[in-house]
N, C-alpha and C positions, 0 to 999 in steps of 0.2 A: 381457554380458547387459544388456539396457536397464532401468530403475529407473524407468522411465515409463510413463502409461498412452495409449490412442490412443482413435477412436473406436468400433472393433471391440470394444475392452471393456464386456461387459454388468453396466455400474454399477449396474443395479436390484438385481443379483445379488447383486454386493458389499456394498450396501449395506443390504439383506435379512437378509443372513448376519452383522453387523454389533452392529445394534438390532433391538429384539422391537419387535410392535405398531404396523409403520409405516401410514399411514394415505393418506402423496403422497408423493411426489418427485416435485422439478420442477426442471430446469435454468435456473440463472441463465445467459444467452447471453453477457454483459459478461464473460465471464472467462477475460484473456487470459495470465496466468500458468498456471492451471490450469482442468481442468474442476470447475465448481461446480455442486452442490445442494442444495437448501432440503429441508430434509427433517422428515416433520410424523409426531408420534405418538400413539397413543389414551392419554392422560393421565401422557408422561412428556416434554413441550415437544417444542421443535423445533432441529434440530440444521442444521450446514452441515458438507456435505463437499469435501473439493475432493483433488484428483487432478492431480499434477503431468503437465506436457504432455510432458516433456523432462526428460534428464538434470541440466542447469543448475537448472533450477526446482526438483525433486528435492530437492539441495543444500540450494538456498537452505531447503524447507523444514524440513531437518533442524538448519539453524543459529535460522531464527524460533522454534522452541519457548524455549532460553534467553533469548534476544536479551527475547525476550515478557515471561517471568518478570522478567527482571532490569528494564524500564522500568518494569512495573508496584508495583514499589516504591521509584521515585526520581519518579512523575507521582500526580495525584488525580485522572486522567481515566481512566475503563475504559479494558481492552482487554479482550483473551478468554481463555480459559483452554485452551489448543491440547493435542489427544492425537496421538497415533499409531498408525495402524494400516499392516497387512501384508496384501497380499494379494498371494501368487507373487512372495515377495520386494523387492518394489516396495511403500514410504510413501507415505501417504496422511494427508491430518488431518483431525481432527472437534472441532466446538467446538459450544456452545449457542448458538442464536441469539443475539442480545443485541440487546434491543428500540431502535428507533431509527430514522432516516430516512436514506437515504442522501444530504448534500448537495448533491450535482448533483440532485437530483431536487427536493429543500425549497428550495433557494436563489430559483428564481423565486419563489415565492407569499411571501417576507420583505421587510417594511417597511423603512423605512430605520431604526427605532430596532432593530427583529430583529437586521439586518443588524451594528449597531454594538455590539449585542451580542452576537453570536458572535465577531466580532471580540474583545473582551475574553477571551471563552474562551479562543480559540484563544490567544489573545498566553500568556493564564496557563500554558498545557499547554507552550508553545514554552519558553517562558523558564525554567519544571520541569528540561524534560528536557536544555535546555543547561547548563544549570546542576549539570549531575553532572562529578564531579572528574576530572580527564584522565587523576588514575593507573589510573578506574574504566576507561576507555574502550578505553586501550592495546592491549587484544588484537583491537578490530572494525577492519573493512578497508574502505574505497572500492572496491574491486579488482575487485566485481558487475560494474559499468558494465561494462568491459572484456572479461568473462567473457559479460555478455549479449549484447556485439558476436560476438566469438569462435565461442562454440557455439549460438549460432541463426543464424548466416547474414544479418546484417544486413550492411546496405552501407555497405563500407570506409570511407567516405567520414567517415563519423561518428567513426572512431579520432582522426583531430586536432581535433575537438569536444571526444570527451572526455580529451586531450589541456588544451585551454584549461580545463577544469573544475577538474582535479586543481592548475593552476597559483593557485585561486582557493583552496587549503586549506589553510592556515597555521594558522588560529585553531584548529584540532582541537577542535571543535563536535559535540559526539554530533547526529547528523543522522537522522531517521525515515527518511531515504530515497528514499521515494513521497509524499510528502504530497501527496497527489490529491485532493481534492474525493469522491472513488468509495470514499475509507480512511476519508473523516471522517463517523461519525452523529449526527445529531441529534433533538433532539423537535420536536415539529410548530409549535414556537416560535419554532424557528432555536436552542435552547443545546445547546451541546454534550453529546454523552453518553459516545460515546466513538472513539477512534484506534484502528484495527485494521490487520494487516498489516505486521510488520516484519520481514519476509523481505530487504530492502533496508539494514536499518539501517546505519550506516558513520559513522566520521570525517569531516565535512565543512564550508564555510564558514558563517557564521549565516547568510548569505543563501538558502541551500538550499534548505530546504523552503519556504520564504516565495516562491521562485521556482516551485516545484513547486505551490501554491495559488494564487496572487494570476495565475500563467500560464494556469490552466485554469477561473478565476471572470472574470462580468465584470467590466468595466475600474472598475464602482462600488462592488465593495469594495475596491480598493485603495488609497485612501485611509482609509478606517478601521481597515485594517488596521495601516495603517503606523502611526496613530496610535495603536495601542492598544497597541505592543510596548512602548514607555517608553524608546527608547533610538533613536539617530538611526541610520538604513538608509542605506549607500552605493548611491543610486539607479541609478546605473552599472553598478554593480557587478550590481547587482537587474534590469535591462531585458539586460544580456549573458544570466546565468542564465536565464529567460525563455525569452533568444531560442535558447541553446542549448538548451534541454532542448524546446521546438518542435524543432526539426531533429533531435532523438533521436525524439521521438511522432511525426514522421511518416515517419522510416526506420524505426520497429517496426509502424507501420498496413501499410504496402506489407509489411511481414515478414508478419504475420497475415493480410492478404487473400491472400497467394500460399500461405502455408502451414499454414492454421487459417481456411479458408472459411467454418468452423460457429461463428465466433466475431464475436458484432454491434460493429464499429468506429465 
C-alpha cells in the first residue's frame, strides 16, 4: 500500500476534518517534496500542511520530526515545531506558520550592509549546528541522496556525482542537508529568523550547505559569506560542491516536469 498522497486527493477535505474554524487554504506551488498549504483560521493562526508526494518523501518525513526536535536544542535559530497526522494510513505534517520571508524572495530588495549581515547570521546558526559532538551525530545517514536517486526515477547519470560527494565526507559535519535559500526565513531586514526543513539532515563535509546557499544566491553574497564563517573555506572544494549539486537540481527539475506537472520549477 502506498503512504503517499496524489493529486486526486481532496486536501480541502483533509484538512477540514483536521482544524475547526478554517477561513483559506491555498497551495504553495514551489513544493517539490510535498504538496503544501498555507492554511488560515478564524482566531487560532495559521498553520502549513504538507503532504508527502511519494513513498521516499514519506520517510523522510517520519525521521524530520526528531532530526527537528533534537537541532532545535543544539542552534539559537527557530525552527518549527512539526505534528503528525493520518489520513487512510498515510502521514502527513502540520506546523504553525512562523512569521518570516522566504530568502529567495527578500534577497533581491537587501543592501549590501543587509546582505553582510545575514551573512553573520547565517555563519552563527552554521557554526551551532557544526559544532554538535560526533558521538551526538553517529546514528544520521548521508544515504537520502542515493535513495532520492533510487525511488523517484531520476537519471542514472547522477549516481557517480553522488558518488564524488560522499568521497568529500570525512570531517563528519552534522549537515542541514537542503540549505536552500527556499529553507531559510527571514525579516524584512535580511536577519535571520529561522532554518526549516530537516527532512535531509545527514553527516556531511563543512562545505555542504555552504555549497547548497552561496550555489543558489547570487555570485555577491559569496564573498561575505565566506567572510563571515571565521575559519578558511577550501574554495575548491566549494565550486566542485556547487557544481555538483547543479547537475543533482537539474536531474530533479527534468524528474518534476515529467512527473509533478502541477509543481512551479
Amino acid at each position: 500500500m502506498t503512504k503517499f498522497f496524489t493529486t486526486d486527493d481532496d486536501f480541502e477535505k483533509i484538512i477540514k476534518g483536521k482544524i475547526k474554524l478554517v477561513t483559506e487554504i491555498s497551495q504553495i506551488k514551489t513544493g517539490w517534496t510535498n504538496f503544501v498549504f498555507m492554511v488560515r483560521t478564524a482566531g487560532n493562526g495559521s498553520y502549513i500542511f504538507r503532504f508527502p508526494r511519494n513513498d521516499f518523501f514519506a520517510k523522510a518525513m517520519v525521521t524530520e520530526i526528531p532530526f527537528t526536535k533534537f537541532v532545535a536544542k543544539h542552534v539559537s535559530t527557530k525552527t518549527v515545531e512539526l505534528k503528525l497526522g493520518r489520513h487512510r494510513n498515510r502521514i502527513y505534517s502540520i506546523h504553525r506558520l512562523v512569521d518570516g520571508e522566504v530568502l529567495t524572495e527578500v534577497y533581491p530588495t537587501l543592501s549590501v550592509e543587509q546582505k553582510g549581515q545575514l551573512a553573520q547570521d547565517i555563519a552563527v546558526y552554521l557554526n551551532q549546528l557544526q559544532s554538535v559532538s560526533e558521538h551526538k551525530i553517529n546514528i544520521l545517514s548521508s544515504e537520502f541522496l542515493t535513495g532520492l536517486v533510487v525511488d523517484n526515477g531520476l537519471p542514472s547519470e547522477i549516481i557517480p556525482i553522488l558518488g564524488k560527494l560522499k568521497d568529500l565526507e570525512g570531517e563528519r559535519i552534522l549537515s542541514h542537508g537542503d540549505f536552500n535559500p527556499g529553507n531559510i526565513l527571514v525579516d524584512n531586514n535580511g536577519r535571520l529568523v529561522a532554518v526549516l526543513d530537516y527532512a535531509f539532515i545527514s553527516v556531511s563535509c563543512r562545505t555542504n550547505d555552504l555549497s547548497r546557499l552561496i550555489g543558489r544566491l547570487p555570485e555577491d553574497f559569496r564573498e561575505p559569506m565566506l567572510n563571515a564563517l571565521g575559519y578558511e573555506v577550501d574554495k575548491d572544494e566549494l565550486d566542485l560542491l556547487i557544481n555538483l549539486w547543479s547537475q543533482i537540481d537539474s536531474g530533479y527539475i527534468d524528474y518534476m516536469r515529467r512527473c509533478h506537472p502541477d509543481v512551479e520549477v
